[in-house]
N, CA and C atoms of all chains as a GROMACS GRO file, in nm:
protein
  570
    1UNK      N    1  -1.130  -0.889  -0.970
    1UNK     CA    2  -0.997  -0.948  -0.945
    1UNK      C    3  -1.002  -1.030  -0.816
    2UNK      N    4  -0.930  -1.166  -0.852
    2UNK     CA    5  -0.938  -1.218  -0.713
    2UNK      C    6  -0.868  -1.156  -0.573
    3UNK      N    7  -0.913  -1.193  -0.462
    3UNK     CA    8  -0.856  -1.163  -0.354
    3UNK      C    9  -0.660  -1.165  -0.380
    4UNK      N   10  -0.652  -1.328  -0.402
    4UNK     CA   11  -0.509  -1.368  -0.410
    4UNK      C   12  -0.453  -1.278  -0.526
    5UNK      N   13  -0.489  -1.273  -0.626
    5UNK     CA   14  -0.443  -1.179  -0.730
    5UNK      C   15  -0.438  -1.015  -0.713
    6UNK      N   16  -0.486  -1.008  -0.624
    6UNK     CA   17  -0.433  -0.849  -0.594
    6UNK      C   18  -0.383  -0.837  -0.469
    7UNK      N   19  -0.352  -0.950  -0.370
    7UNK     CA   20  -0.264  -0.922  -0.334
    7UNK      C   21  -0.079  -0.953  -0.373
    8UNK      N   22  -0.119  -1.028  -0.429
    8UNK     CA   23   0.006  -1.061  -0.557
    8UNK      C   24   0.009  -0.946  -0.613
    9UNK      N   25  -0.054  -0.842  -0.648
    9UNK     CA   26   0.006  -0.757  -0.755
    9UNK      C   27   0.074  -0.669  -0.633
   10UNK      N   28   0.017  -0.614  -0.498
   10UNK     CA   29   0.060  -0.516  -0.421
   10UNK      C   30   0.166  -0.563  -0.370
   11UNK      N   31   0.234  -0.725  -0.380
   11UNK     CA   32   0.374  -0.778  -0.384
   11UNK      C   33   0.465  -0.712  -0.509
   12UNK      N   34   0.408  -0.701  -0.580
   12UNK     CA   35   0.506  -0.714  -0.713
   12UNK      C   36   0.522  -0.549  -0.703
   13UNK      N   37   0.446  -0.461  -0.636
   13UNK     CA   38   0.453  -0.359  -0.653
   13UNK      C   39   0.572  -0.284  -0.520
   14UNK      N   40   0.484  -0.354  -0.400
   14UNK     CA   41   0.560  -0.317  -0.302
   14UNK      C   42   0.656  -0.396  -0.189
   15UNK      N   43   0.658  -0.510  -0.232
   15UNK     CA   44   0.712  -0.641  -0.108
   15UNK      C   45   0.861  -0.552  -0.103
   16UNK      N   46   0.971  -0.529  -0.152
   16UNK     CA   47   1.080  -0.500  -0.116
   16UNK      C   48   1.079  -0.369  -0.058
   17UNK      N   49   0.980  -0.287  -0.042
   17UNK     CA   50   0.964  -0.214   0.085
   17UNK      C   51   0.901  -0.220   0.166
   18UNK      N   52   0.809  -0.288   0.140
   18UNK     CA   53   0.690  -0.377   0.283
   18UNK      C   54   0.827  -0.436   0.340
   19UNK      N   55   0.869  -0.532   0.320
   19UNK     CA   56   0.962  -0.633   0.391
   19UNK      C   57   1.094  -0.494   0.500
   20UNK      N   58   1.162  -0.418   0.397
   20UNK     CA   59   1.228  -0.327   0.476
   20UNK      C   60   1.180  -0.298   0.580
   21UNK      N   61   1.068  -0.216   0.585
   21UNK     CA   62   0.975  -0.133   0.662
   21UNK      C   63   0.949  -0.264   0.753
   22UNK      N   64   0.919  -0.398   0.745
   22UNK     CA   65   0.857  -0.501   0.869
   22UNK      C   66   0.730  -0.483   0.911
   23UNK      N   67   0.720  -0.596   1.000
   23UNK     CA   68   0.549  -0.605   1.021
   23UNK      C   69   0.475  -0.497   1.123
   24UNK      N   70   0.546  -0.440   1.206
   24UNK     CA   71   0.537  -0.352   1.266
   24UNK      C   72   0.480  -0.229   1.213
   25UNK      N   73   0.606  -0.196   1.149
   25UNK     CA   74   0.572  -0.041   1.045
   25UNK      C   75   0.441  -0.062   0.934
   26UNK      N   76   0.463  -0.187   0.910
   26UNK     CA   77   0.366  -0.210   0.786
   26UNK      C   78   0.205  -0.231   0.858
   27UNK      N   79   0.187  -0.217   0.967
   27UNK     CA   80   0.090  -0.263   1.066
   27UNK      C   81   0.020  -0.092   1.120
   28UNK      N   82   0.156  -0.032   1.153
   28UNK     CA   83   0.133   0.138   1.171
   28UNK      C   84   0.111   0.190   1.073
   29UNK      N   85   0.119   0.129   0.931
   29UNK     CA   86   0.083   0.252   0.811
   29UNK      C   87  -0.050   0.160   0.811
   30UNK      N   88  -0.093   0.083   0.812
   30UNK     CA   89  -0.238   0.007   0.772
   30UNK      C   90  -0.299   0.120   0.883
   31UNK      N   91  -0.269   0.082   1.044
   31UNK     CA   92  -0.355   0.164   1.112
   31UNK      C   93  -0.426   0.311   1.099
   32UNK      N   94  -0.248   0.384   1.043
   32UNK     CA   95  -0.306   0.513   0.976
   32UNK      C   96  -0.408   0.526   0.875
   33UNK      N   97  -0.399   0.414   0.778
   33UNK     CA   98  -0.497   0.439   0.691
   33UNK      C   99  -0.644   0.399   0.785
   34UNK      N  100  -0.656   0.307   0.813
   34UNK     CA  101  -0.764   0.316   0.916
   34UNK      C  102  -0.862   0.452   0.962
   35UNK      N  103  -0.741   0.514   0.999
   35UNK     CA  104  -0.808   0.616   1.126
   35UNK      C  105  -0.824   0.734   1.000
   36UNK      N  106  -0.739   0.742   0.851
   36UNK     CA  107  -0.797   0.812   0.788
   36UNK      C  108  -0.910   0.783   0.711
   37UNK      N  109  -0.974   0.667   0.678
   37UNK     CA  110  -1.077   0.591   0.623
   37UNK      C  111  -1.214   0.673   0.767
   38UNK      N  112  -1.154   0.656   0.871
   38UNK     CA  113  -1.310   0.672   0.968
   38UNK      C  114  -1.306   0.853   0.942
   39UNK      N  115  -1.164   0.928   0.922
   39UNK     CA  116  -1.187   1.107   0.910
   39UNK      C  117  -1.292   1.081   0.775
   40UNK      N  118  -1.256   1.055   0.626
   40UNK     CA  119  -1.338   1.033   0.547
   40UNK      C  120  -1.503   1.000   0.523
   41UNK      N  121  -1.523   0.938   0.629
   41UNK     CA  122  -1.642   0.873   0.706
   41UNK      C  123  -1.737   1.012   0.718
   42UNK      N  124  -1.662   1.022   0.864
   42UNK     CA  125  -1.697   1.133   0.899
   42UNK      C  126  -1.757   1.284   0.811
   43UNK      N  127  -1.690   1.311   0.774
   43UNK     CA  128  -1.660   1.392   0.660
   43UNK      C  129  -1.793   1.370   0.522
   44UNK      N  130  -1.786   1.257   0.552
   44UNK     CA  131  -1.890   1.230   0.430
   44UNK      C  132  -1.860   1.257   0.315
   45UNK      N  133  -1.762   1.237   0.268
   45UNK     CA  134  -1.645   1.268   0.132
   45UNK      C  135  -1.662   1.128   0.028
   46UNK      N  136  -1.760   1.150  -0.028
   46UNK     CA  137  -1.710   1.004  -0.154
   46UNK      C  138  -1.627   0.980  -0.187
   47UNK      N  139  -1.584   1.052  -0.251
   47UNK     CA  140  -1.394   1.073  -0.312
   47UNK      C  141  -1.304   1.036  -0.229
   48UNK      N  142  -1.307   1.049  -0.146
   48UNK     CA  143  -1.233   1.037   0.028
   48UNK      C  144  -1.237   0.869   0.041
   49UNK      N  145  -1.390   0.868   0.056
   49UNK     CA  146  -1.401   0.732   0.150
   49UNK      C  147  -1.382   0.643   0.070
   50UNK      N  148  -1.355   0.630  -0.113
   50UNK     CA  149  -1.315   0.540  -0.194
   50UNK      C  150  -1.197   0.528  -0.170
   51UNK      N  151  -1.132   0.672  -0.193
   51UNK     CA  152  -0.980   0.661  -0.152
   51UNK      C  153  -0.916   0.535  -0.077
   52UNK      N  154  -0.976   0.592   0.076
   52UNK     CA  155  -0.937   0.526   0.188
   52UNK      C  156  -0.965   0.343   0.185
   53UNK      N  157  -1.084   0.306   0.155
   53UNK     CA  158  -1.100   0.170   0.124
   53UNK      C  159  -0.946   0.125   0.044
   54UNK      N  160  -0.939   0.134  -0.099
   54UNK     CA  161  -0.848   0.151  -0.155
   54UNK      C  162  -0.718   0.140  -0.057
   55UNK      N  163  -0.655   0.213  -0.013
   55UNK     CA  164  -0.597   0.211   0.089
   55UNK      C  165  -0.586   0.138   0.178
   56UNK      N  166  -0.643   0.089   0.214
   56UNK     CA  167  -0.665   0.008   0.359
   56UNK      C  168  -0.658  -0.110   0.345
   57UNK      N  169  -0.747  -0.121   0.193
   57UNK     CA  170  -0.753  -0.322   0.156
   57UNK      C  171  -0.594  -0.328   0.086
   58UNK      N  172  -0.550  -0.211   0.042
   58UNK     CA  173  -0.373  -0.242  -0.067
   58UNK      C  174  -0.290  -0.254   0.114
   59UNK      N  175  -0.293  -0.167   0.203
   59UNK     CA  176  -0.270  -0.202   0.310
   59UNK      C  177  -0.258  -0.346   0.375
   60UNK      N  178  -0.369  -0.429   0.399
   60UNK     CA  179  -0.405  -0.466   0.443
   60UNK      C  180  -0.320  -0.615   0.334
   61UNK      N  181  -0.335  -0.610   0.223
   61UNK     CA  182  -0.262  -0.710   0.126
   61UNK      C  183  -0.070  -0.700   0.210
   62UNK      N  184  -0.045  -0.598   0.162
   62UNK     CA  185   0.144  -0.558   0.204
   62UNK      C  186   0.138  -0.637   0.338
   63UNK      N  187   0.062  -0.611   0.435
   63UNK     CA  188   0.089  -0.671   0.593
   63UNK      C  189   0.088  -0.800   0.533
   64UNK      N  190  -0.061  -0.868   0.485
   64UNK     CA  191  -0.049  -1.021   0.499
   64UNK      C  192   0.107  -1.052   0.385
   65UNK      N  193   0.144  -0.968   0.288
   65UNK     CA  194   0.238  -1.036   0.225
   65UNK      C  195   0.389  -1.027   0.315
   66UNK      N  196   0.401  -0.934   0.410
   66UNK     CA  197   0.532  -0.935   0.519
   66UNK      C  198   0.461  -1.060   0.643
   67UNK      N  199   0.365  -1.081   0.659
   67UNK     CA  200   0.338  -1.226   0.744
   67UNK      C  201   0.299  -1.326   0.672
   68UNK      N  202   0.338  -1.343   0.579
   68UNK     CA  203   0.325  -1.464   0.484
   68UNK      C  204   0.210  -1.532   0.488
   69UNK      N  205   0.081  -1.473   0.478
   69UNK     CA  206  -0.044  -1.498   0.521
   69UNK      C  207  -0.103  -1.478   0.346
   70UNK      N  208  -0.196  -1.605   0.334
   70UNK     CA  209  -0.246  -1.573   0.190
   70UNK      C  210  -0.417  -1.544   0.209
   71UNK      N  211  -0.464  -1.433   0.198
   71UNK     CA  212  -0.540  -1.315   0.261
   71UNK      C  213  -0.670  -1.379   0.208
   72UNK      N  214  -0.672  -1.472   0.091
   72UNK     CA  215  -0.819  -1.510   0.038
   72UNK      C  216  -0.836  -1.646   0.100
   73UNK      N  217  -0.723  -1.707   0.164
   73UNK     CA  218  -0.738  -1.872   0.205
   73UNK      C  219  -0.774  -1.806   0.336
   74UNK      N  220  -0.674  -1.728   0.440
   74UNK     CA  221  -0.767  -1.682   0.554
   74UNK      C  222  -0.911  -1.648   0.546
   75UNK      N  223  -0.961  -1.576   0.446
   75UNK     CA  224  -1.071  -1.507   0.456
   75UNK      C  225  -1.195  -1.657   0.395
   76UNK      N  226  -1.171  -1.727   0.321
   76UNK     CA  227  -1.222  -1.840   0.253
   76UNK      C  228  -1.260  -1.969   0.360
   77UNK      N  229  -1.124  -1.970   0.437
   77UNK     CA  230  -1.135  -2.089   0.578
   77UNK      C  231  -1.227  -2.017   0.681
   78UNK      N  232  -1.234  -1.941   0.698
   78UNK     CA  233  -1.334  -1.844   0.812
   78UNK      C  234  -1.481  -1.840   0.758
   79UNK      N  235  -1.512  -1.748   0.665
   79UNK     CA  236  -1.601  -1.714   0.589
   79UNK      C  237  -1.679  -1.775   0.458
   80UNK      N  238  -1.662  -1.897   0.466
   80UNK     CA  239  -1.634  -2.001   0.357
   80UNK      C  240  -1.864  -1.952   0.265
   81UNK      N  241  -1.883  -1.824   0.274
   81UNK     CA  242  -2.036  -1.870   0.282
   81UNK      C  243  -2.156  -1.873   0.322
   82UNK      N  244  -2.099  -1.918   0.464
   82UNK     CA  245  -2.189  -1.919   0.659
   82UNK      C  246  -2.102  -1.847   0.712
   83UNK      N  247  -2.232  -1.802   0.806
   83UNK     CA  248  -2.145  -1.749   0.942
   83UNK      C  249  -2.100  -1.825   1.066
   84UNK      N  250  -1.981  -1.826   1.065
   84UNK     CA  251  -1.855  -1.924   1.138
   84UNK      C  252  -1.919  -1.911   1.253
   85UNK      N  253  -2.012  -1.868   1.333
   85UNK     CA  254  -2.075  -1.871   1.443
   85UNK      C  255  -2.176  -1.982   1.458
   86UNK      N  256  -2.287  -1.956   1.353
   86UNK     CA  257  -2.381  -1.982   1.378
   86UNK      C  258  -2.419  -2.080   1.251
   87UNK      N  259  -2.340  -2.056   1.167
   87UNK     CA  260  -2.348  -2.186   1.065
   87UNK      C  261  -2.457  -2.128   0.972
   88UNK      N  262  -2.518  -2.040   0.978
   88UNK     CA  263  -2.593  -2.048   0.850
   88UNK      C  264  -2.561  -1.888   0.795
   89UNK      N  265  -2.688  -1.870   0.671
   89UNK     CA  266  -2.665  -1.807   0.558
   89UNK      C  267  -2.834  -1.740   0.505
   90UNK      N  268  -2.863  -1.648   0.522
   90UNK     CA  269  -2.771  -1.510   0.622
   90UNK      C  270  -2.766  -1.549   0.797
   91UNK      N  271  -2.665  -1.471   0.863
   91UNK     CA  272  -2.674  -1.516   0.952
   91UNK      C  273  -2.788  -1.496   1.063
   92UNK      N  274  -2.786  -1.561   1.198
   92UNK     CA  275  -2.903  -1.581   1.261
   92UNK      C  276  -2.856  -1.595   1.363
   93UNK      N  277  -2.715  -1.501   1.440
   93UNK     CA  278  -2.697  -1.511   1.562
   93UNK      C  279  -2.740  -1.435   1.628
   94UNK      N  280  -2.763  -1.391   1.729
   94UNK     CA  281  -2.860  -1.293   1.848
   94UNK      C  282  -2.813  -1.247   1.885
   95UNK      N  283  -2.710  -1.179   1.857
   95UNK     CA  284  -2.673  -1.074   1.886
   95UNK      C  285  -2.644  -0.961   1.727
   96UNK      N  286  -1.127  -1.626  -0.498
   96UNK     CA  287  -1.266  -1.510  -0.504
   96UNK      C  288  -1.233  -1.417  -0.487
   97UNK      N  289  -1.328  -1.336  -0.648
   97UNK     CA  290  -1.299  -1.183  -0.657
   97UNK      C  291  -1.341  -1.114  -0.547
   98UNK      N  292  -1.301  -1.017  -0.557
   98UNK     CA  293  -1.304  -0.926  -0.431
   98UNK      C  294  -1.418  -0.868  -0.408
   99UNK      N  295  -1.533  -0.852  -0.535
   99UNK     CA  296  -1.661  -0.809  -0.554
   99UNK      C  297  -1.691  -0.962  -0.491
  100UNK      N  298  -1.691  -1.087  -0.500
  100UNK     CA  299  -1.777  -1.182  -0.492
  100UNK      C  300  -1.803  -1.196  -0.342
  101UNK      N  301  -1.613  -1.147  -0.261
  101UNK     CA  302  -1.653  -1.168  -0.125
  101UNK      C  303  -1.730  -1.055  -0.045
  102UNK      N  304  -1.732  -0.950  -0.093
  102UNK     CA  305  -1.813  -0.860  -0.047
  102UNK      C  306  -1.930  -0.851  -0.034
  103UNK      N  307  -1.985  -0.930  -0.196
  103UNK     CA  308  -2.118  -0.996  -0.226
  103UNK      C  309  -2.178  -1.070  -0.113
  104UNK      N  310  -2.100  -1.149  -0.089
  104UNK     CA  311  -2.083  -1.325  -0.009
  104UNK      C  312  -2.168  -1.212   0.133
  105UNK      N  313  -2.050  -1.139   0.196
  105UNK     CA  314  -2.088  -1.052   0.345
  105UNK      C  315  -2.198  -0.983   0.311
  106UNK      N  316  -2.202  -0.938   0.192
  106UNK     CA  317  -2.426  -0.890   0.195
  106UNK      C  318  -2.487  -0.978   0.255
  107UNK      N  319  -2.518  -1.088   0.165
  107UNK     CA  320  -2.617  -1.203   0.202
  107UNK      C  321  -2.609  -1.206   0.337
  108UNK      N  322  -2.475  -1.260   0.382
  108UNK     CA  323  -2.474  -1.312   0.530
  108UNK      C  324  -2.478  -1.222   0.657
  109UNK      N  325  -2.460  -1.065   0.600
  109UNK     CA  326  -2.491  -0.990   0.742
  109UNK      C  327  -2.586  -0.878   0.696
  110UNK      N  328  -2.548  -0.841   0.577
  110UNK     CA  329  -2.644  -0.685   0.582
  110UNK      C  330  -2.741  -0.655   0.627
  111UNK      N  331  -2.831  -0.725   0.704
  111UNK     CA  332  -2.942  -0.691   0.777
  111UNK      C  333  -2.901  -0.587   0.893
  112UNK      N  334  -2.795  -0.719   0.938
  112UNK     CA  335  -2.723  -0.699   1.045
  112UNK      C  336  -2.614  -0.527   1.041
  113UNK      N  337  -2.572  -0.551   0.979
  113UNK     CA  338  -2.455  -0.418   0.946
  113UNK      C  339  -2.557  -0.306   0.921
  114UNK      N  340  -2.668  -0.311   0.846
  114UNK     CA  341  -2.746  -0.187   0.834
  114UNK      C  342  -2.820  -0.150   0.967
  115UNK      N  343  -2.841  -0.242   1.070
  115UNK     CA  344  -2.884  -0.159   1.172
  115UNK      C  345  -2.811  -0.140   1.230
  116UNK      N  346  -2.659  -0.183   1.227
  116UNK     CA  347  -2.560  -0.102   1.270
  116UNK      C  348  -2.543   0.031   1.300
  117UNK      N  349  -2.516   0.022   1.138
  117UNK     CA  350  -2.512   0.159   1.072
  117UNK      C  351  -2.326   0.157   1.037
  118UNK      N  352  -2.305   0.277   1.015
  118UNK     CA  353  -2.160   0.300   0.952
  118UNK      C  354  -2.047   0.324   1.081
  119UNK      N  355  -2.125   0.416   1.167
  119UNK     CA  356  -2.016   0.450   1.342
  119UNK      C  357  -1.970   0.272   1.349
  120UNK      N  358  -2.070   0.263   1.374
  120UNK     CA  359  -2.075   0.133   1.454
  120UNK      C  360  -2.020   0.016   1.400
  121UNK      N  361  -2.039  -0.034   1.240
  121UNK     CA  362  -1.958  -0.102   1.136
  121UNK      C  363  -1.815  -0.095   1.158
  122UNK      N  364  -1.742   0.069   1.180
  122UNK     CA  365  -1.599   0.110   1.177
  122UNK      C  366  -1.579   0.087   1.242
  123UNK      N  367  -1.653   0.088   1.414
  123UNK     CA  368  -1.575   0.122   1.480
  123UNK      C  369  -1.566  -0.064   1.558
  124UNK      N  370  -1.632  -0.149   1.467
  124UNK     CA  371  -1.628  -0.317   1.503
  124UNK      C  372  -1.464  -0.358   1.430
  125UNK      N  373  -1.487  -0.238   1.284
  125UNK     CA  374  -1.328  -0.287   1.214
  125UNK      C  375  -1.222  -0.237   1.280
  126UNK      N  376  -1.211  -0.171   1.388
  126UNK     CA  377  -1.138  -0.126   1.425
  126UNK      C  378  -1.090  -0.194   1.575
  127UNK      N  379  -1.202  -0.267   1.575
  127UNK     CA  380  -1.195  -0.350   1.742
  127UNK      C  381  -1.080  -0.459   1.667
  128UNK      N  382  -1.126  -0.496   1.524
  128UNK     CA  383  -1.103  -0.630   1.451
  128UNK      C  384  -0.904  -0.616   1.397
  129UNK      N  385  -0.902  -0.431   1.393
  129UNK     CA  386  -0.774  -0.419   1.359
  129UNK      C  387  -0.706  -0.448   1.496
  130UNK      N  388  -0.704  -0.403   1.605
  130UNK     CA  389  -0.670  -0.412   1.695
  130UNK      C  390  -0.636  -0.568   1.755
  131UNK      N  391  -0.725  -0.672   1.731
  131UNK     CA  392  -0.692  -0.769   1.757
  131UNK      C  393  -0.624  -0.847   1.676
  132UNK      N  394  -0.594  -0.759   1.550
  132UNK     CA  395  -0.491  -0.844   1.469
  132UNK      C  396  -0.354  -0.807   1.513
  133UNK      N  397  -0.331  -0.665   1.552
  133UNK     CA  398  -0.219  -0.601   1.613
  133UNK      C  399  -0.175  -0.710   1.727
  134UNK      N  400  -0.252  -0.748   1.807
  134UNK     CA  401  -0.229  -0.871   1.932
  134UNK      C  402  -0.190  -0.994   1.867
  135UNK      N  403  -0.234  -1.031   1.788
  135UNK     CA  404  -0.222  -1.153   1.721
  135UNK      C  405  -0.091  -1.135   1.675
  136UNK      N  406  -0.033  -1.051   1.600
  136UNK     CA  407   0.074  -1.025   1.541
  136UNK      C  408   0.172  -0.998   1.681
  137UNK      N  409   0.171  -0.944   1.742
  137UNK     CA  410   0.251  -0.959   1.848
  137UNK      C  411   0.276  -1.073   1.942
  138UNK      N  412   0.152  -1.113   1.975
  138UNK     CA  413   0.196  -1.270   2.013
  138UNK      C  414   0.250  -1.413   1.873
  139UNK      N  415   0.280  -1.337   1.795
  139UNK     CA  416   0.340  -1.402   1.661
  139UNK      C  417   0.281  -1.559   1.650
  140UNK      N  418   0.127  -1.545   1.691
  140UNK     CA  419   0.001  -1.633   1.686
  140UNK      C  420  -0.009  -1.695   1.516
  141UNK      N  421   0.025  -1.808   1.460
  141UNK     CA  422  -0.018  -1.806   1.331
  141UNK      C  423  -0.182  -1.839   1.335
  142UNK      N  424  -0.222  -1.916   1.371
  142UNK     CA  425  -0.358  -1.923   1.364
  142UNK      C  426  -0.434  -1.828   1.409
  143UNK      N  427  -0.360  -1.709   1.493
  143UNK     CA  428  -0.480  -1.634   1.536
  143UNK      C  429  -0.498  -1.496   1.438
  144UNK      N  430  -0.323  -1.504   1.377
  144UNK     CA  431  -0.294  -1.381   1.292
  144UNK      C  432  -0.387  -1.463   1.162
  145UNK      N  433  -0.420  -1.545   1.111
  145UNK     CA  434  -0.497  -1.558   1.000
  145UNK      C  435  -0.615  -1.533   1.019
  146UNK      N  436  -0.708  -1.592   1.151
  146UNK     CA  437  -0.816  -1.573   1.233
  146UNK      C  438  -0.876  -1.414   1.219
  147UNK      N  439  -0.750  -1.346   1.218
  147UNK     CA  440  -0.760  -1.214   1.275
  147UNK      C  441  -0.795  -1.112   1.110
  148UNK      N  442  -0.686  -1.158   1.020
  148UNK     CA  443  -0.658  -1.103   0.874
  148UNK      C  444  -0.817  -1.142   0.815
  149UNK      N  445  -0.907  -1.269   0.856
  149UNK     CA  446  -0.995  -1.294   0.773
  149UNK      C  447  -1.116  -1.171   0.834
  150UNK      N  448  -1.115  -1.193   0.981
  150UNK     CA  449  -1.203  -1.052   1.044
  150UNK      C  450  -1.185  -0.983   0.959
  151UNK      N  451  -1.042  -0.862   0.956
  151UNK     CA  452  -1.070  -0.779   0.932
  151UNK      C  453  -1.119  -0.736   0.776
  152UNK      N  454  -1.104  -0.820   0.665
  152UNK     CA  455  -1.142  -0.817   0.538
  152UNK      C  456  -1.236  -0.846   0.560
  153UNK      N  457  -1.317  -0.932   0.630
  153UNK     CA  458  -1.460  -0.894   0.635
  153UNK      C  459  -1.529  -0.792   0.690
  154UNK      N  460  -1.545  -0.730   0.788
  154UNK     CA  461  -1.531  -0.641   0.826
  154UNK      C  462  -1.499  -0.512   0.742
  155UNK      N  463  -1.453  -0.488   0.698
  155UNK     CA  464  -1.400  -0.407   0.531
  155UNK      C  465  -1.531  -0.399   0.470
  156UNK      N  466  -1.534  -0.518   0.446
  156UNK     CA  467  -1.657  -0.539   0.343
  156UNK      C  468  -1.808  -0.526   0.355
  157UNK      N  469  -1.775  -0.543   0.487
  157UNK     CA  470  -1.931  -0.478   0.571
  157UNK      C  471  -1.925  -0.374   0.578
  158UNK      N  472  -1.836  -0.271   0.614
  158UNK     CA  473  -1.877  -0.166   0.619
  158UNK      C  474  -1.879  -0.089   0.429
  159UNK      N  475  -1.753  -0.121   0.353
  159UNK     CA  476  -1.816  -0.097   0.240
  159UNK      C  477  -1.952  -0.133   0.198
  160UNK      N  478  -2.026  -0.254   0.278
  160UNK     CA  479  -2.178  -0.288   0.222
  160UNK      C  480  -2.259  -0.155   0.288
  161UNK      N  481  -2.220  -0.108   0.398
  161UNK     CA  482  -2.350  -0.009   0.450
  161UNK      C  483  -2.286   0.155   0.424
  162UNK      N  484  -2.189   0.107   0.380
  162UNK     CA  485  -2.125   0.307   0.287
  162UNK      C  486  -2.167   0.292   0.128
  163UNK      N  487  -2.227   0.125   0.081
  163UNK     CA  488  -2.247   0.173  -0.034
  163UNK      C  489  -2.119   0.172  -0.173
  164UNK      N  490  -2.006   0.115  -0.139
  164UNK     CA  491  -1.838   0.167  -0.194
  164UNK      C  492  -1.858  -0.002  -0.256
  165UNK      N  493  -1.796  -0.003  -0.394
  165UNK     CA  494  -1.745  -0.100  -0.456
  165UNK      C  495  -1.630  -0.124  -0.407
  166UNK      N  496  -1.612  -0.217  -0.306
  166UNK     CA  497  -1.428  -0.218  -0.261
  166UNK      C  498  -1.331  -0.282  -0.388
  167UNK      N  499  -1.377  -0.332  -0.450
  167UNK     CA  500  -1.257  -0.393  -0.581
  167UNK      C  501  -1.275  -0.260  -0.692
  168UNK      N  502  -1.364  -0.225  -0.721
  168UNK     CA  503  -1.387  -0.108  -0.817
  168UNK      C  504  -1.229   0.044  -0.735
  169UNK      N  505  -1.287   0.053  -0.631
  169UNK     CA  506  -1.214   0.158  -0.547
  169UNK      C  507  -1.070   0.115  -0.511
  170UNK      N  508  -1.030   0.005  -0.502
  170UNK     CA  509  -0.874  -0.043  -0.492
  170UNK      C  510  -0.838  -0.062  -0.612
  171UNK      N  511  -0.928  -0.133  -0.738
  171UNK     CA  512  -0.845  -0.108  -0.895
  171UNK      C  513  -0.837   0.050  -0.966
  172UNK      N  514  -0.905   0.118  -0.912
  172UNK     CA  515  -0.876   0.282  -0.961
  172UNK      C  516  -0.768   0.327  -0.906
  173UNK      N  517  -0.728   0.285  -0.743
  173UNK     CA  518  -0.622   0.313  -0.724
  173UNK      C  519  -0.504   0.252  -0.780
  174UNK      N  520  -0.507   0.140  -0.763
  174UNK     CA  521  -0.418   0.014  -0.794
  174UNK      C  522  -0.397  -0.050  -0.844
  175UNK      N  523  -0.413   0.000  -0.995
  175UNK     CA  524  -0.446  -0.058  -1.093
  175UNK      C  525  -0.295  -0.075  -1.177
  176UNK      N  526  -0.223  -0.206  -1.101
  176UNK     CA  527  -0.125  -0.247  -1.157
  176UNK      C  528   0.031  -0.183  -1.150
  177UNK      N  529  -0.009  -0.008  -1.118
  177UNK     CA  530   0.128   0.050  -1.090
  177UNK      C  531   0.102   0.133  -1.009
  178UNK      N  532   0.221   0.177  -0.904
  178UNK     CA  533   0.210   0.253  -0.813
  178UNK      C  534   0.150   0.360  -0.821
  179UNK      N  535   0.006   0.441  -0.744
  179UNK     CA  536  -0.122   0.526  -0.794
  179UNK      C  537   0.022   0.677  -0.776
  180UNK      N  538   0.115   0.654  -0.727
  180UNK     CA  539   0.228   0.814  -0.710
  180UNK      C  540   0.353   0.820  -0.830
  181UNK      N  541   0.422   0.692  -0.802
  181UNK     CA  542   0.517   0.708  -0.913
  181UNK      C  543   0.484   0.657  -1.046
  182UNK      N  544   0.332   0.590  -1.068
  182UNK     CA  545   0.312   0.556  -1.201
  182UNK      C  546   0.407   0.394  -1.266
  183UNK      N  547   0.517   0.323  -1.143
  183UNK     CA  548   0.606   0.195  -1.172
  183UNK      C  549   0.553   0.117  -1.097
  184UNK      N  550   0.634  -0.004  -1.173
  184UNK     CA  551   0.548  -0.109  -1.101
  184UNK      C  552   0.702  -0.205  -1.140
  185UNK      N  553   0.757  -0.231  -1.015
  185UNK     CA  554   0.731  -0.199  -0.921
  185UNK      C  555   0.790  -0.057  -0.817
  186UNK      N  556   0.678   0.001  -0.747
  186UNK     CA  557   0.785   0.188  -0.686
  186UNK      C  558   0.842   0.158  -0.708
  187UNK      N  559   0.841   0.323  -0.753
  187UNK     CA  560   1.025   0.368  -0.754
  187UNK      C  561   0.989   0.459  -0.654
  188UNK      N  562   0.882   0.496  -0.592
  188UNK     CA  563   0.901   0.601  -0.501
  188UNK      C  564   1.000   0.633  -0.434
  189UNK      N  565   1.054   0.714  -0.376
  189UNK     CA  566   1.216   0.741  -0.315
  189UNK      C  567   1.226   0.739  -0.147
  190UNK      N  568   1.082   0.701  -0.097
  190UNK     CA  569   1.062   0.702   0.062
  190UNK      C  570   0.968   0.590   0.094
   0.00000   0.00000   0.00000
């Protein structure tokens, strides 16, 4: 599924409570999922750490759809391929 | 681009890189990357909040490359079209 197409669906699913909730709240539930994605980690839980991905990227869609951000053109203008650093593929920066 | 393709895309261009990371170290870069989107969003930055949204989906995807996790496989099991709690689309959850 494309990037843009699923975050379109986590609109259709959740924008009229993403939008209630605001960018703020919707920013504090992404974080939570975050910090439960690294317990999962930890933990070494498959089940867990799919979960949490899951989570984090449907997360991570709701924020860009309350900042009106279209999440595959950000990620596409940055990452187009190369690395936005150093211009090539794989990258070859030194650090 | 599917969500497998961009994940694909961040193999090629870092996994060398992300595997001598390792996984601590992967999270804890996505987490530098969440953080500076939190700033971005507060200084209500548009270019930096897109700047910031493309990090952190990459970033995502790197560390799903060195945990091994299908990130589109693991967000369509959850999210697969209706809410993974109330089963509607769109929630009906009550909170």
């Amino acid at each position: 599924m494309d990037i843009c197409e699923f975050q379109n669906m986590m609109r259709r699913l959740y924008f009229r409570k993403d939008s209630e909730r605001g960018i703020n709240g919707t920013y504090s539930w992404l974080m939570d999922e975050m910090k439960e994605l690294g317990e999962a980690l930890d933990a070494n839980d498959k089940e867990a750490i799919e979960n949490e991905f899951a989570d984090v990227i449907a997360w991570l869609a709701s924020l860009a759809n309350v900042t009106s951000v279209d999440l595959e053109k950000a990620a596409l203008n940055k990452y187009g391929g190369k690395c936005p650093k150093c211009r090539s593929s794989p990258c070859k920066c030194p650090f």
